[in-house]
N, C-alpha and C positions, 0 to 999 in steps of 0.2 A: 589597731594598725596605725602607725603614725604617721599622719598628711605630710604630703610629699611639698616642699617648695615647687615656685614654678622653673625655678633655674636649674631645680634638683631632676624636675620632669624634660627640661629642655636639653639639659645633659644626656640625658637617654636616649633621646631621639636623635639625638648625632653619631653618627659611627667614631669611632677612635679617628680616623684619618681628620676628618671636618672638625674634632676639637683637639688636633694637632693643630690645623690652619687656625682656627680659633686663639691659639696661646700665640703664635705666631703675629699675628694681628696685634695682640696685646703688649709684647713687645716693643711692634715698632709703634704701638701709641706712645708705649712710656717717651721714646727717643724721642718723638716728635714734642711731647713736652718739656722736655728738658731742652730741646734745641729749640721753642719759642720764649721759655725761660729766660737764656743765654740771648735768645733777638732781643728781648725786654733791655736784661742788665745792662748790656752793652751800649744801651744810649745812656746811662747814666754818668761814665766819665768821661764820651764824648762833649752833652752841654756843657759838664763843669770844666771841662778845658776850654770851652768856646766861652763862656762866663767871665772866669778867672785864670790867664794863663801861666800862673804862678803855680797852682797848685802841679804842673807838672815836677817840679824841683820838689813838692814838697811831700807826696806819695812816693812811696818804693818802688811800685809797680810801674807806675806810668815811668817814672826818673831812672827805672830798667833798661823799658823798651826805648825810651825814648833814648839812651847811652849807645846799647846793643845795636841799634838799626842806625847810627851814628848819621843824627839828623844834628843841624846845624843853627836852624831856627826855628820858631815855634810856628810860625802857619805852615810849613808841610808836613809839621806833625800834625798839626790840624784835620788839615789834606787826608794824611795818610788814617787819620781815626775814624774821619767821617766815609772813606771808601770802605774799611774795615768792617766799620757797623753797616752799611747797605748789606755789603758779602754777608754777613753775617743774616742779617733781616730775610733777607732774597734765596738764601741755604736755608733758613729754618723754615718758609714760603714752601721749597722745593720738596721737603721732609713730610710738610702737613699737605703738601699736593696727593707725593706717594702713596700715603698711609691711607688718602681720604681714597685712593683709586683704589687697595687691595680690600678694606672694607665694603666698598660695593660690590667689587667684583665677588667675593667672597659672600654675602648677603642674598643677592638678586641669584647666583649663580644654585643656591639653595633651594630657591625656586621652581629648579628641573629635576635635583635630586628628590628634595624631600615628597615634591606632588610624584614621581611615579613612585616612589616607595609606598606612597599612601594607596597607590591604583594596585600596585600588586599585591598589597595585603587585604585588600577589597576583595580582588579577584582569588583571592585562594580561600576565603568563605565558603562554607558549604552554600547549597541552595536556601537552606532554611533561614540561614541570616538575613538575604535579601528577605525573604519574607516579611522581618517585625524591622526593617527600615525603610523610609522614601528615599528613592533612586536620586531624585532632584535633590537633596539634603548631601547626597554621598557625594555626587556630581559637585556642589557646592563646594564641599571640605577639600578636593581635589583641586580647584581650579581655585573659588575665589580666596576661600581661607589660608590655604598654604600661602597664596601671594601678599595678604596680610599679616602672617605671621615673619615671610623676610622683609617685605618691603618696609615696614613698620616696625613691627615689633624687636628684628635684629639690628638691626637698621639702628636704633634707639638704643639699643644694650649696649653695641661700640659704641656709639656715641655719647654714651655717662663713663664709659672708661677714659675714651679720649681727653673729652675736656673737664673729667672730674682730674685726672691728670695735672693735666696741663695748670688747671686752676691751683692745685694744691703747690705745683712747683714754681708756681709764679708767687705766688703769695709765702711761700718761702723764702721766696730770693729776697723778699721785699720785707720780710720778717728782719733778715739782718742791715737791711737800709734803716728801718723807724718802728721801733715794736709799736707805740702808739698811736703811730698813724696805719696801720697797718690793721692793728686791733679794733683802727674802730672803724674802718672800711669794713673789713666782717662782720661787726655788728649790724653795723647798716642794711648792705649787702647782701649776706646769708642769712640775717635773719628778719628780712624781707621776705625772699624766697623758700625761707623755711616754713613761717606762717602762711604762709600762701598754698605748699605742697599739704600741710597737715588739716587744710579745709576742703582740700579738694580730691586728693589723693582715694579717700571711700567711695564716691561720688563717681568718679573714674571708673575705679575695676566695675562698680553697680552696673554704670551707662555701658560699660563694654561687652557686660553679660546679657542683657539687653540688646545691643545691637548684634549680638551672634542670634539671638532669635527671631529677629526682625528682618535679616539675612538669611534665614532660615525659612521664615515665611513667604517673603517675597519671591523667592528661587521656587520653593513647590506651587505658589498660584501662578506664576509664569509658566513653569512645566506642565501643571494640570490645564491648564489652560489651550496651549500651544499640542498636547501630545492627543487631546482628548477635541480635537478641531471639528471634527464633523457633527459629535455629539452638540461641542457647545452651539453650530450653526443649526442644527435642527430643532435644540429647543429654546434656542436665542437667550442665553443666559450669558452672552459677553459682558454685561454691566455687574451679572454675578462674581464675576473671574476678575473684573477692572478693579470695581471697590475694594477687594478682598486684597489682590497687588496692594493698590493704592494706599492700602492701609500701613501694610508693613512695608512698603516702600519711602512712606512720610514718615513715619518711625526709624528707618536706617539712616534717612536723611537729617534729622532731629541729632541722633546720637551722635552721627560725627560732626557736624556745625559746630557742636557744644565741646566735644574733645579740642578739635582744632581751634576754637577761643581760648578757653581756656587757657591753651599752651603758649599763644602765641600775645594774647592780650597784655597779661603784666610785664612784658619786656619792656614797654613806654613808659611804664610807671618806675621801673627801675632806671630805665635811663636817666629820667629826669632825677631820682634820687642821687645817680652816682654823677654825674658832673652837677646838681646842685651842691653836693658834696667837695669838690674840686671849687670851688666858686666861694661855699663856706669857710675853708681849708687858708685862700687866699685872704682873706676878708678879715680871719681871725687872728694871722700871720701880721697881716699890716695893722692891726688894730694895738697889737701886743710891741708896735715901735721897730719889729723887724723889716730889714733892709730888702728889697724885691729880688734885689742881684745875687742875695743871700740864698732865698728859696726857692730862685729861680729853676737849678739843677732839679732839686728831689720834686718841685710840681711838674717839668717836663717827665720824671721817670713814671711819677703815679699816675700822669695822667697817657702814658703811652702803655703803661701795665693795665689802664683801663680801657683802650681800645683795642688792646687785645683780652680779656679776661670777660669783659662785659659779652662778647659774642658767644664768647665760649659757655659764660655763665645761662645762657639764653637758649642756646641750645641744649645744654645741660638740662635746663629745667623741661625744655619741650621734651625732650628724650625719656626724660621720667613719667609725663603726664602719658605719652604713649606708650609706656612699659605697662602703666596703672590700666591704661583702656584695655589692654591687647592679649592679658593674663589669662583672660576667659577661652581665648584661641587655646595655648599651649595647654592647657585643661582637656581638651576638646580633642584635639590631636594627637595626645599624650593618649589617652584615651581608647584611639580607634587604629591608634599606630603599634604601639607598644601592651596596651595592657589587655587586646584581644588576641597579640600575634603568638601566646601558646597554645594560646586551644585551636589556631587553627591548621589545618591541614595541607598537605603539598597537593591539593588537585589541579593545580596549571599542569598539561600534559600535552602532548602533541596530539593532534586528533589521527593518528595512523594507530591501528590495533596491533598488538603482536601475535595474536592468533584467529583463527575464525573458529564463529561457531557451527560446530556438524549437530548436523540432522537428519534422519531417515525420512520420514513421514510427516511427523509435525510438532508443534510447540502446543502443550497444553497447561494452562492457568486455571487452578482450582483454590475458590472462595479466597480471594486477595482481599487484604485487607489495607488501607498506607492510610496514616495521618501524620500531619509533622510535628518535629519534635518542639515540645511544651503547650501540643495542644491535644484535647479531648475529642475533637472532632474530625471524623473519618471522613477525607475526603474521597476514600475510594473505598467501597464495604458490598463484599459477597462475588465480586465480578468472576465470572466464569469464561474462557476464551480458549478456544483453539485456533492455531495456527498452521494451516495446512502446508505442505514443503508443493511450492509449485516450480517447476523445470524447465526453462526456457530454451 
């Protein structure tokens, strides 16, 4: 049988409706990248007309609008570029506001759905299922893991669409400004962060499958602990119950410290590479006898494509490292959501009977036998009982 991917599993677990909202979402990320794209470009022949106000006459485009809108002198066209690119800026702002609010709401909002779907496929278990599970485990997958699986784990998936997005259509734009400087910003850049995902990326899913267990632990000695109160006070085994916590509670806490470093530590390191890059860029420009007025324009674009693209790249990478931790979740889920829900049964029922039962005299039980199913041992063998009808 061939291993299911985790997207392949998380697919499943959404009804058609929620990966309708799903594609929808994905949409307006594309728009939102291309409409941070467009905030990018658009400062590029604002500087070069604040630079050089020649080159209006000497482009088609700009020597268009600047005809068509039948300006008269060069600073209101000025005027008019630099309000232009704000609108512009301040619209593509308003796009990445939206998108970022229907991703949440759509995320977190997953969080009521998915956890009572999990409690009602719980609840329709025979008895015998509770049997070979801990309550506190199931309680767990209900409350705490479904809310790691949206808050995080979705959470992270839009968020490698969005700004893998966004990044590829910025660095397009910027493809037909300078293929060279552009090629070696990705060098740099992506394969920074590429070296960096492929050390840490195994390490990730490991620590994540770990910290489902350690979540795991920590929830049944809290339970056993708290449900079993008289017993522990009677034989004063609280420090039994604390250490046993304590253990896999510094173990959940280990697992995530390390996730969230991880994700959030080499963004410094990249920083410093991409404006020491911006620095080297300048350095090597004037070194080679070119004019500052000259490359003034394209270091204003690259370095405003970098203050948009670096955040995005940073997020992007944190998005990943929690996709790598949080895999073990959708495993988990997938699991007790989807791949038990044939075998089991509709016993959710109204507790009203539709008939009663008649009797004359009495109810008689001869050598009963019950043990549950997948085990050998009888826990009810020979019982014999009668039931007398008494009449009030």
């Amino acid at each position: 049988m061939q291993k299911k991917s985790f997207l392949k599993k998380l697919y499943e677990i959404f009804t058609p409706r929620e990966r309708m909202q799903a594609v929808l979402i994905f949409i307006a990320s594309l728009v939102t990248a291309f409409a941070q794209a467009f905030g990018v470009a658009s400062i590029f022949p604002f500087i070069n007309v604040v630079m050089n106000p020649d080159i209006v006459q000497q482009n088609k485009w700009l020597s268009l609008i600047y005809n068509k809108l039948h300006f008269t002198e060069i600073n209101s066209f000025i005027f008019f570029l630099g309000m232009a690119v704000l609108l512009i800026v301040i619209l593509s702002s308003i796009i990445s506001a939206i998108t970022t609010w229907g991703k949440t709401k759509f995320t977190l909002g997953k969080n009521h759905s998915l956890s009572r779907r999990l409690l009602t496929v719980y609840l329709s278990q025979p008895y015998e299922y509770f049997l070979q599970k801990n309550s506190s485990e199931l309680g767990k997958n209900v409350l705490s893991e479904i809310n790691q699986l949206t808050s995080q784990l979705l959470i992270a998936l839009f968020d490698i669409v969005i700004n893998g997005l966004m990044v590829i259509v910025i660095l397009a734009m910027l493809f037909v400004v300078d293929v060279a400087v552009t090629i070696g910003a990705i060098f740099f850049l992506g394969g920074s962060y590429g070296i960096i995902n492929y050390f840490v990326r195994n390490k990730l899913r490991k620590t994540g499958r770990e910290r489902l267990e350690a979540n795991r632990g920590r929830f049944r000695m809290a339970n056993e602990a708290l449900s079993s109160i008289k017993t522990t006070k009677i034989m004063a085994i609280e420090s039994f119950f604390l250490n046993n916590y304590s253990y896999f509670s510094r173990q959940f806490a280990r697992h995530n410290i390390f996730a969230h470093v991880i994700g959030e530590v080499p963004r410094y390191l990249l920083e410093a590479v991409a404006f020491g890059g911006i620095i080297f860029f300048v350095i090597f420009m004037i070194a080679r006898g070119e004019r500052v007025i000259d490359f003034v324009p394209l270091l204003s674009l690259y370095a405003f494509a970098a203050y948009r693209t670096l955040p995005a790249l940073n997020r992007l990478y944190g998005a990943m490292t929690r996709v790598y931790y949080n895999t073990a979740i959708v495993d988990k889920i997938y699991e007790d959501m989807v791949e038990i829900e044939p075998q089991k049964k509709p016993i959710i029922k109204s507790a009203t009977t539709k008939s009663e039962l008649l009797f004359n005299k009495s109810i008689t039980l001869q050598n009963i036998r019950f043990s549950y199913k997948d085990t050998s041992y009888a826990v009810i063998n020979g019982i014999n009982l009668t039931i007398p009808k008494i009449i009030l």
